[in-house]
C-alpha positions, 0 to 999 in steps of 0.5 A, a space after each residue: 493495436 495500442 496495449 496498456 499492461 498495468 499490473 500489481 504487484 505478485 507478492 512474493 514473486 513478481 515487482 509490478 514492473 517485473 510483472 509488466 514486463 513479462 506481460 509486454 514480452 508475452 503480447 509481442 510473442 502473440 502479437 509482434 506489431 502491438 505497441 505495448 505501455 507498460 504502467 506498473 501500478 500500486 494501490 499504496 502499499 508496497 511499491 507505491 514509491 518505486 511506481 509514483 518515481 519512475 512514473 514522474 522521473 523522480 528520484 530516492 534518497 536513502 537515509 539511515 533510521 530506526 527499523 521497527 525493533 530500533 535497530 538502525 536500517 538503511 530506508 527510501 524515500 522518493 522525491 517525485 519528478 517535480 523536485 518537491 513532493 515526497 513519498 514515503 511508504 511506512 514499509 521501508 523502515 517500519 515494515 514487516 518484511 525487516 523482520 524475522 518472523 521470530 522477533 514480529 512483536 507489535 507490542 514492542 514495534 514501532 513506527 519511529 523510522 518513518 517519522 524519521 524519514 518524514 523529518 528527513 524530507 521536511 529537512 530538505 525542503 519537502 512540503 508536499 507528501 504522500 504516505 503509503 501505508 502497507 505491508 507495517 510491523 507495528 501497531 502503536 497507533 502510529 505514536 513512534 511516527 509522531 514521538 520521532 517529530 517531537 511528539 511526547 506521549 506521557 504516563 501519569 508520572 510525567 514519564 515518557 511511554 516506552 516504544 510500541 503499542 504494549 506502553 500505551 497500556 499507560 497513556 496518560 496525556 499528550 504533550 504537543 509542545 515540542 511537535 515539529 511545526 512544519 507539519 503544520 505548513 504542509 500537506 499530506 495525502 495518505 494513500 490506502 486501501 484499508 477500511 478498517 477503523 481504529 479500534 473494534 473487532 474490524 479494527 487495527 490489531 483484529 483484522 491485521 494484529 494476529 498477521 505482525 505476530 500479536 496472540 489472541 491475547 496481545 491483540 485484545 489487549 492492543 485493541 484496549 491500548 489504541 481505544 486509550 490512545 483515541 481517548 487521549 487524541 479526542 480529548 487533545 485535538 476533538 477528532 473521534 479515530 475510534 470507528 472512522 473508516 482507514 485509521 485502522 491501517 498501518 497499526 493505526 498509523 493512518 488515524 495519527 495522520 488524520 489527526 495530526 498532520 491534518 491529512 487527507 486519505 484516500 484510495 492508494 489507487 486513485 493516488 497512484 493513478 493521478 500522480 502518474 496520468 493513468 487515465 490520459 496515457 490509458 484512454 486511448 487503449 484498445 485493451 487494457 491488461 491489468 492483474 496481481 499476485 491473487 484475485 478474489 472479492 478484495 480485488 474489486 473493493 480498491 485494489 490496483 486491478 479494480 482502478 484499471 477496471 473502472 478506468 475501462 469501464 468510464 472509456 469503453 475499453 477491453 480490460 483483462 485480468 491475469 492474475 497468479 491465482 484466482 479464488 474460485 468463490 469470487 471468480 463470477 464476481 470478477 467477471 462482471 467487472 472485467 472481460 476475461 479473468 485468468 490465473 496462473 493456476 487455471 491449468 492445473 499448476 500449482 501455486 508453488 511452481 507458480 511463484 517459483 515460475 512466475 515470470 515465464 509462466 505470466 509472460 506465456 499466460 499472456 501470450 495465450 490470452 491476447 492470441 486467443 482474444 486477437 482472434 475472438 475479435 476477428 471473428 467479430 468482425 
């Protein structure tokens, strides 16, 4: 029996390849003659890199850039088994993870460290890039991206803005005369799940301000500073951020990728999946195990799981999610997506020893499930 194991990963506890391997190890508990693929998955956010490098045999480059407060901070990219196209996650030197929750301030963080990244891999040659964009601190409308390339962003004085989002609050004018023109000589693919648009009570600093530390006021006001920079952006290039659909993400950092480094979003999933064969390795299952740190109605709106799933659908194959934790509420809706829905937490274990337990707690998760579904199917027979 040919298993694929293609989880997420289980934030705060598990890498999706930590993840997967436990899987594995619990399918040969139950069934010792399987043979087991494991394909860690990401949907554009945390661990894309790492996923798309081992998938293709690539490599990372670390390079030593500004964190999201402009200290310096050792940070990744990845070079793709080709030898030629890049992956940066915006995580790895403007994420929220480098930051005390104490000093989390998306007035004055920025996202300068991946555009230095960017400028890195254009230095060596990289023309070919894909951008995952989750898990930021900022919420600068992606500016610190493009003032690390060159891109000047000015007050009425002529004077260059300070970092962050709370200096866009004296945007005047954009000044494109020094932005590195290499840009214009590559190509870039944002990977992303996030639907939110640039501004508005589903934007950037609404939806995910209050989680980078922003008050109810800061994120008022930053909603005000990215509809500024919009204007700005409008009038500069002719492109309308303020309710296009994913420019929200990062901080808006995904809408100062459409607009200026002429990208092209989409689902991080799809992304991950192409890069990494998915469907070609996959369609030859004869079940598919997928599953991430907590299941609920997102889940099917192009997260990691919901790709296996459509994947599964397309070829007829078994899908079974095992998740830590699945949200109750949505619990039906995952039904009718996949064939069986599992948590760590459906027997009464608590989240807590379900994080602190996780790996072999997943791995005897896995275990029951395959064992009980091995036997439903010979039942059938």
């Amino acid at each position: 029996m040919k298993i694929i194991v293609a989880p997420d990963s289980f934030k705060g506890s598990l890498t999706a390849r930590e993840a997967a391997l436990a899987m594995e190890e619990g399918i040969l508990d139950a069934l010792p003659s399987a043979k087991v693929i494991p394909l860690p998955l990401a949907d554009g956010g945390e661990g894309t890199m790492d996923c798309l490098v081992d998938a293709t045999g690539g490599h990372t480059v670390f390079v030593q850039v500004k964190d999201p407060l402009l200290r310096e901070v050792a940070a990744r990219y990845g070079i793709l088994g080709d030898g030629s196209t890049c992956v940066i996650e915006i995580a790895e030197a403007s994420g929220l993870t480098l930051l005390k929750e104490e000093e989390r301030d998306p007035l004055i963080a920025t996202s300068y460290g991946t555009g230095q990244l960017i400028r890195h891999a254009l230095d060596a040659g990289c023309r070919t890039f894909v951008i995952g964009l989750g898990g930021s601190a900022t919420n600068d409308g992606g500016t610190g991206i493009l003032q690390a390339l060159g891109c000047r962003f000015l007050d009425a004085k002529g004077e260059e803005l300070a970092a962050g989002g709370g200096a866009l609050r004296k945007l005047h004018r954009i000044d494109l005369s020094q932005f590195d023109q290499r840009i214009m000589e590559s190509s870039f693919t944002i990977a992303c799940d996030v639907r939110a648009p640039f501004i508005g009570p589903a934007g950037a600093s609404a939806v995910f301000g209050p989680q980078k530390g922003a008050s109810e006021a800061a994120v008022a006001l930053l909603d005000q500073n990215l509809k500024r920079l919009a204007d700005c952006i409008e009038a500069e290039t002719g492109i309308a951020l303020h309710d296009m659909e994913g420019t929200g993400a990062a901080g808006g950092a995904g809408g100062a990728l459409l607009a200026f480094f002429n990208g092209t979003m989409k689902p991080g999933i799809e992304v991950v999946m192409e890069a990494m064969d998915f469907e070609r390795i996959a369609s030859e299952a004869d079940l598919l195990i997928t599953g991430e740190g907590r299941s609920d109605g997102q889940t099917i709106t192009g997260k990691a799981p919901s790709g296996v799933a459509s994947l599964a659908e397309r070829h007829q194959i078994p899908v079974l999610l095992i998740s830590g934790a699945i949200e109750e509420a949505s619990r039906e809706m995952l039904r009718a997506v996949f064939t069986e829905v599992h948590g760590l937490t459906d027997s009464g274990i608590n989240s807590e020893i379900a994080m602190s337990q996780s790996y072999q707690l997943l791995r005897e998760k896995t275990a029951a499930v395959v064992g009980r579904y091995i036997e439903r199917v010979k039942k059938s027979y």
